[in-house]
C-alpha positions as CSV (number, residue, x, y, z in Angstrom):
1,X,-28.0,3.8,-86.9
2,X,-28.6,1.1,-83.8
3,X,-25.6,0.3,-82.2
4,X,-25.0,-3.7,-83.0
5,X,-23.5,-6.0,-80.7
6,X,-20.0,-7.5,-81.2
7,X,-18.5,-9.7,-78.3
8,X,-15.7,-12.3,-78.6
9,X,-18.6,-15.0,-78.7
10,X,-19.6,-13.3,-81.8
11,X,-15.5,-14.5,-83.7
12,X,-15.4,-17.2,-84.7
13,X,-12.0,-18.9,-85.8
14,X,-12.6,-21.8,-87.7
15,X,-10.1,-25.1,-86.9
16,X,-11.1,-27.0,-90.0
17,X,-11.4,-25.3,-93.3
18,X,-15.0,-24.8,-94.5
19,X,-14.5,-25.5,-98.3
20,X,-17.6,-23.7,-99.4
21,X,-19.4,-20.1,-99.0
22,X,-22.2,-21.9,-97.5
23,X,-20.5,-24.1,-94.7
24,X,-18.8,-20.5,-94.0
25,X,-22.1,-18.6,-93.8
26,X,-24.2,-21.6,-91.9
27,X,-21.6,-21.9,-89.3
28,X,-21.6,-17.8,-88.8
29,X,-25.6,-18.0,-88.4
30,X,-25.4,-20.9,-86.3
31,X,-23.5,-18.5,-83.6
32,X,-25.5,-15.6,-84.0
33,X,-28.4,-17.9,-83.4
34,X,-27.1,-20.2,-80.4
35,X,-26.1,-16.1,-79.2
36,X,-29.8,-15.0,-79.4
37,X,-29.4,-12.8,-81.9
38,X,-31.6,-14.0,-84.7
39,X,-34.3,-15.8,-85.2
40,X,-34.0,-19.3,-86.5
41,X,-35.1,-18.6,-90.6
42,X,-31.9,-16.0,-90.6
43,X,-29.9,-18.9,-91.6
44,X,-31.2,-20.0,-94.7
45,X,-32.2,-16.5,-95.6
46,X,-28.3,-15.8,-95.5
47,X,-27.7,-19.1,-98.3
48,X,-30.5,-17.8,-100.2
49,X,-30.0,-14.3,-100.7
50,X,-26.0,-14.8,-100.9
51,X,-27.2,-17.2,-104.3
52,X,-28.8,-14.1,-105.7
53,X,-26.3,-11.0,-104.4
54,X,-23.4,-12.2,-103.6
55,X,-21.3,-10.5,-101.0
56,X,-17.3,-10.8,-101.6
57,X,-15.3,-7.5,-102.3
58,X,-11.6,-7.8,-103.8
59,X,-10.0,-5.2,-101.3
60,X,-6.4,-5.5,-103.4
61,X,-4.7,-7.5,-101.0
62,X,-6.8,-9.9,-98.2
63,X,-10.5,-10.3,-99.5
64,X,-13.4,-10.3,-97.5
65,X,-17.1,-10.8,-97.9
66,X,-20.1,-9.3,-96.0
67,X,-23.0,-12.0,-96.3
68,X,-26.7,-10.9,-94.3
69,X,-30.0,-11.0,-94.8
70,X,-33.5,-9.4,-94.2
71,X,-33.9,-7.4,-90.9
72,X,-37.2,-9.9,-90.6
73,X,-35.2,-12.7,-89.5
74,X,-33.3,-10.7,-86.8
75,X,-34.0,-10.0,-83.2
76,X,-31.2,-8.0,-82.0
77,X,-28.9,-6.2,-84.2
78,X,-25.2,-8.0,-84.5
79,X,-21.9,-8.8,-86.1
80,X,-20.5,-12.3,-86.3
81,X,-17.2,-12.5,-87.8
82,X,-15.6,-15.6,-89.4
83,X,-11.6,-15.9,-89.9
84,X,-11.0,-18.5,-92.2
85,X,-7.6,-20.9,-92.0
86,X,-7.5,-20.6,-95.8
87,X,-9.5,-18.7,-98.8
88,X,-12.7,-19.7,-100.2
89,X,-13.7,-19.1,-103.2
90,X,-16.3,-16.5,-102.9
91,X,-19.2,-15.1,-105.7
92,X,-17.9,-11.1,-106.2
93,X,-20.5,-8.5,-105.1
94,X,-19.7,-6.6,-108.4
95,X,-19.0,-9.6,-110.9
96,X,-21.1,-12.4,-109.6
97,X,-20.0,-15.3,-112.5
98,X,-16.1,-14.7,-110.9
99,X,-15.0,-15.9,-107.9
100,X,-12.7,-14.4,-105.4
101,X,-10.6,-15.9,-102.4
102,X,-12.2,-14.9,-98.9
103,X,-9.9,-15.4,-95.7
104,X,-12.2,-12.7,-93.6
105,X,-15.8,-12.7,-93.1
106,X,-18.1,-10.0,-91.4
107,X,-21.5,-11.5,-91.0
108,X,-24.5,-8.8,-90.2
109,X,-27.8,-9.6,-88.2
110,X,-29.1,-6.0,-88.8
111,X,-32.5,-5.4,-87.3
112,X,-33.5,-2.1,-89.1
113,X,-34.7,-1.6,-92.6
114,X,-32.3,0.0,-94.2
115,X,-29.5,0.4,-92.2
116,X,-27.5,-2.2,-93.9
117,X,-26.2,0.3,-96.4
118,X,-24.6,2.3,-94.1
119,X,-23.5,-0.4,-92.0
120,X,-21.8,-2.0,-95.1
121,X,-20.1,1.3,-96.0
122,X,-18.7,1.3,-92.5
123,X,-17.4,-2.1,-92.6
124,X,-15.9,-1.7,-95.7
125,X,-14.0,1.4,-94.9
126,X,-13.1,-0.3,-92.6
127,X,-11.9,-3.2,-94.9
128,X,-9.6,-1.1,-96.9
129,X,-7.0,-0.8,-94.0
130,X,-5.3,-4.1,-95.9
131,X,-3.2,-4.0,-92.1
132,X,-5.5,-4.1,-90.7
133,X,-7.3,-6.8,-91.9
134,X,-3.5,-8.9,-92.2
135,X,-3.3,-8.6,-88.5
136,X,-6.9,-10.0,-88.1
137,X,-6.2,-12.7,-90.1
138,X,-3.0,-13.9,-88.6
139,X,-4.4,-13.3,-85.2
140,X,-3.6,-16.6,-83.4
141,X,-6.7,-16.0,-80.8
142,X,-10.7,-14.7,-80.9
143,X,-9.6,-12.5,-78.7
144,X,-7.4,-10.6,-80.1
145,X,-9.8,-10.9,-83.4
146,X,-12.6,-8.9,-81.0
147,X,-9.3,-6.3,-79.6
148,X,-8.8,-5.7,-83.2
149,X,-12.0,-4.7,-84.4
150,X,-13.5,-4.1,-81.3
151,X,-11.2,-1.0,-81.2
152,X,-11.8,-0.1,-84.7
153,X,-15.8,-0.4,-85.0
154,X,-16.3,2.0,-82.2
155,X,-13.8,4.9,-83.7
């Protein structure tokens, strides 16, 4: 798998609370794209393709949802991720008529056909440490958002 880029530009920690799944995803995109990382349909391809497979997972305790897109619309392979001040109701990756709250959000700009799979098994694996994912979510900086899971993507 290529390695994918994660800096503390790439965290975003939203002040106002987006009240949909797509202000969530459009802001995400907008970073990864103002970052360089993918190229300016990636955006819209993330709304679109999150309308027909949607991306939430109920994790038994703090929820998160893994939007991305086509490898087409990416130039460098990243992770954006989006801490939300409060849940949004979020389409369920295995029951898309339900909803599930969303306070975490892992974005991915992956650049290879293909790779997404295991890149999404990683993640969540990675998801499933419920501690984890509390101490991300009550992280009071980006910085310590990108310590977090800085430390945790590259085990």
């Amino acid at each position: 798998m290529a390695s994918l880029a994660f800096t503390e530009e790439l965290v975003v920690c939203f002040d106002a609370e987006p009240h949909t799944v797509e202000e969530v995803e459009r802001m995400l995109a907008r970073t990864l794209r103002a970052a360089g990382y993918v190229r300016e349909g990636f955006e819209q391809a993330v709304v679109e393709r999150e309308l027909a497979y949607p991306t939430a997972l109920e994790m038994g305790g703090i929820n998160v949802a893994i939007p991305h897109c086509d490898p087409c619309h990416v130039e460098r392979g990243a992770l954006c991720v989006g801490v939300l001040p409060a849940p949004v109701a979020w389409p369920r990756m295995d029951a898309p008529n339900a909803t599930t709250p969303v306070s975490l959000v892992v974005m991915l700009a992956l650049n290879e056909a293909g790779e997404h799979l295991e890149m999404l098994g990683r993640v969540i694996d990675l998801m499933q440490d419920q501690e984890l994912v509390a101490r991300i979510v009550a992280a009071e900086s980006r910085a310590r958002v990108f310590d977090l899971l800085s430390r945790h993507l590259s085990a």
